[in-house]
C-alpha positions in Angstrom: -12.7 16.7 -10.7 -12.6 13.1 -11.1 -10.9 13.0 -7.7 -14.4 13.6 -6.1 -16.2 10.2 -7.4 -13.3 8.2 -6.8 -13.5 9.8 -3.3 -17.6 8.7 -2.3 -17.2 5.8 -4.6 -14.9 4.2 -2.2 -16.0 6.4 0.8 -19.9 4.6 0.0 -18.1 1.1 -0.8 -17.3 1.0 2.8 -20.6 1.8 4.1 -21.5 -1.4 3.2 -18.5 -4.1 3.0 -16.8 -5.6 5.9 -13.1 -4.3 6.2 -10.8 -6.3 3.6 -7.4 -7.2 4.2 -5.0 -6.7 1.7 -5.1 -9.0 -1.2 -8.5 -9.3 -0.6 -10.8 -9.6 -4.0 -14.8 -8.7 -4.5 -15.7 -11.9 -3.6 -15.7 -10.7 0.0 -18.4 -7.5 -1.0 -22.3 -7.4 -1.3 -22.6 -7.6 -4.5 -24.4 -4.0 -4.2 -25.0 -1.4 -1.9 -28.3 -1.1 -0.5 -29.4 2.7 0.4 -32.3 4.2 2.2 -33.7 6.9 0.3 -35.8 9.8 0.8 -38.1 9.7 -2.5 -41.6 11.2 -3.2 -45.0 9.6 -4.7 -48.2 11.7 -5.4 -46.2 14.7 -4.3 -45.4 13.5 -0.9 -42.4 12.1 0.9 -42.1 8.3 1.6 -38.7 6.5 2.6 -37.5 3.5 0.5 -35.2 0.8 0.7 -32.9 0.8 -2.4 -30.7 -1.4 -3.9 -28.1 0.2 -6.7 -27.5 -0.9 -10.1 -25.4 -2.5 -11.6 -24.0 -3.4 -8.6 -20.6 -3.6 -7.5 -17.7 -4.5 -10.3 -13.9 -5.4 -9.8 -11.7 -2.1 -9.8 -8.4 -2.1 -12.4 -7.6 1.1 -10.6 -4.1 1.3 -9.4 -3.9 1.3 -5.6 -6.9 -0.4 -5.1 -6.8 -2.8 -8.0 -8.7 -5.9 -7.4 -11.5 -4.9 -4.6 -14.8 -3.7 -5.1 -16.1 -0.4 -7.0 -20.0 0.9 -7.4 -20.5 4.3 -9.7 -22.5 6.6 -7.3 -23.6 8.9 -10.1 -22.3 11.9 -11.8 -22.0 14.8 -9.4 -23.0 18.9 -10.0 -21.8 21.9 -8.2 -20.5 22.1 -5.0 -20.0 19.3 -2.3 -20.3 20.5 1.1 -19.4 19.9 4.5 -21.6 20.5 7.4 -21.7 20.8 10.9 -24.1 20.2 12.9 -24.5 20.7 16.6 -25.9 18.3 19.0 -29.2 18.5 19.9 -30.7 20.3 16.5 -34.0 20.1 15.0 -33.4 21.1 11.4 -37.5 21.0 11.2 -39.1 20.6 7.8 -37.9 20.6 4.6 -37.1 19.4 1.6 -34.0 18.6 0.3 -32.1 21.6 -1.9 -31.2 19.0 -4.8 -31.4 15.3 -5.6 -28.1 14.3 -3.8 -25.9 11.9 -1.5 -26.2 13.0 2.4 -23.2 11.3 4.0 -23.1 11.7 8.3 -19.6 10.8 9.2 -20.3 11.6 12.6 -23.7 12.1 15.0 -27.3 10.6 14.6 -30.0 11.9 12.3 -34.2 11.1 12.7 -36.0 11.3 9.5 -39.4 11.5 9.4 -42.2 12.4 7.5 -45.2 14.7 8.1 -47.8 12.7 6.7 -46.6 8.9 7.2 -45.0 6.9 10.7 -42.4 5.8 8.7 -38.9 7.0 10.4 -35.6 6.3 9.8 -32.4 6.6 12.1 -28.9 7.4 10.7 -25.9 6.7 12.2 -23.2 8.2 11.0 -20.1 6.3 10.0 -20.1 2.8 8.2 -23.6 2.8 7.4 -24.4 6.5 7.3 -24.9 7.3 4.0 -28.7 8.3 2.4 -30.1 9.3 -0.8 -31.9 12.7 -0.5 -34.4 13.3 -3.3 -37.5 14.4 -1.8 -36.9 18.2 -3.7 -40.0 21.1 -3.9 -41.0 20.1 -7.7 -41.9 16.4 -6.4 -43.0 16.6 -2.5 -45.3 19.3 -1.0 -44.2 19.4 2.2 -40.4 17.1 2.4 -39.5 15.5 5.6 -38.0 16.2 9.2 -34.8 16.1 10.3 -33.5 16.0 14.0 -30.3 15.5 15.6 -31.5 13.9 18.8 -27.8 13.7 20.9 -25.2 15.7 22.3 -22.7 14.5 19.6 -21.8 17.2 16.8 -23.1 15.4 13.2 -20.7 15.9 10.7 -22.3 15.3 6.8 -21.3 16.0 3.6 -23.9 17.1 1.0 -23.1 16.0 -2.8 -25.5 16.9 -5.6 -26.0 14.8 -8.0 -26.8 15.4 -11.9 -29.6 12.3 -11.7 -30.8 9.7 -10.1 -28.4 6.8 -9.7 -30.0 3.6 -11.5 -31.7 1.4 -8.8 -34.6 -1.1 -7.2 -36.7 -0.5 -4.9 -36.5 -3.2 -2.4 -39.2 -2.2 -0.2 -41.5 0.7 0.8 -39.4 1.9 4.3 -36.1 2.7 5.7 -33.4 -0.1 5.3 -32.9 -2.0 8.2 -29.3 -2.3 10.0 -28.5 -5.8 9.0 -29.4 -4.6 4.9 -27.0 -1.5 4.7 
């Protein structure tokens, strides 16, 4: 089991750090990973801009000794891969559990049924979103549509709680921020 965070704590660490050559240290790294999120207030959806906390921290992990490491958060139940075709509208809904929603592949719209805010995810490097927007704290949840041809790959991980964060800003992160 401890395979798993080890696994989306460096799979996340690269959603946000430039490629390091070897020998590289954590002086190269953010110093944390910023994260769009999916949230609710007054029992509706909104989209937030997320910075984690404590940040990133020097690993002492053999094999990757040295470089950069961020705790995502204790995980629950299953993780699951999902495939999802081009061109699907997975219409509204909320999200199952509070959890990570990594697209490895494919392109994602987010938005909300009662706000303009939107948010594009592009799966790979950057692709990675905080789904939290469950049934006890939003109404109605959000939208999600897969806009292109290309197959979206994502993997769904539960989490136990909230990972500790703040909130940078009221709307999706930007490109340049992620």
């Amino acid at each position: 089991m401890i395979f798993l965070p080890v696994l989306f704590t460096t799979l996340l660490a690269a959603t946000s750090a430039a490629a390091a050559s070897t020998n590289t240290t954590t002086s190269s790294f953010p110093s944390t990973l910023n994260i769009t999120t999916i949230t609710a207030h007054n029992n509706q959806s909104a989209l937030e801009c997320w910075a984690l906390d404590p940040g990133y921290t020097t690993s002492a992990q053999a094999g990757v000794s040295g470089t950069a490491m961020l705790p995502l958060g204790p995980i629950t139940g299953n993780a699951t891969n999902i495939l999802i075709p081009g061109n699907y509208d997975g219409g509204r809904h909320n999200a199952p559990t509070i959890q990570w929603v990594i697209f490895l592949s494919g392109v994602a719209h987010i938005t909300l049924p009662n706000s303009t805010d939107e948010a594009w995810v592009i799966g790979g490097r950057n692709g990675a979103i905080l789904a939290l927007d469950t049934a006890e704290v939003s109404t109605q949840g959000h939208y999600t549509v897969y806009p292109t041809e290309e197959s979206t790959l994502v993997w769904e991980v539960p989490l136990v709680e909230v990972p500790g964060h703040r909130v940078l800003y009221k709307r999706a992160c930007g490109g340049a921020e992620v």
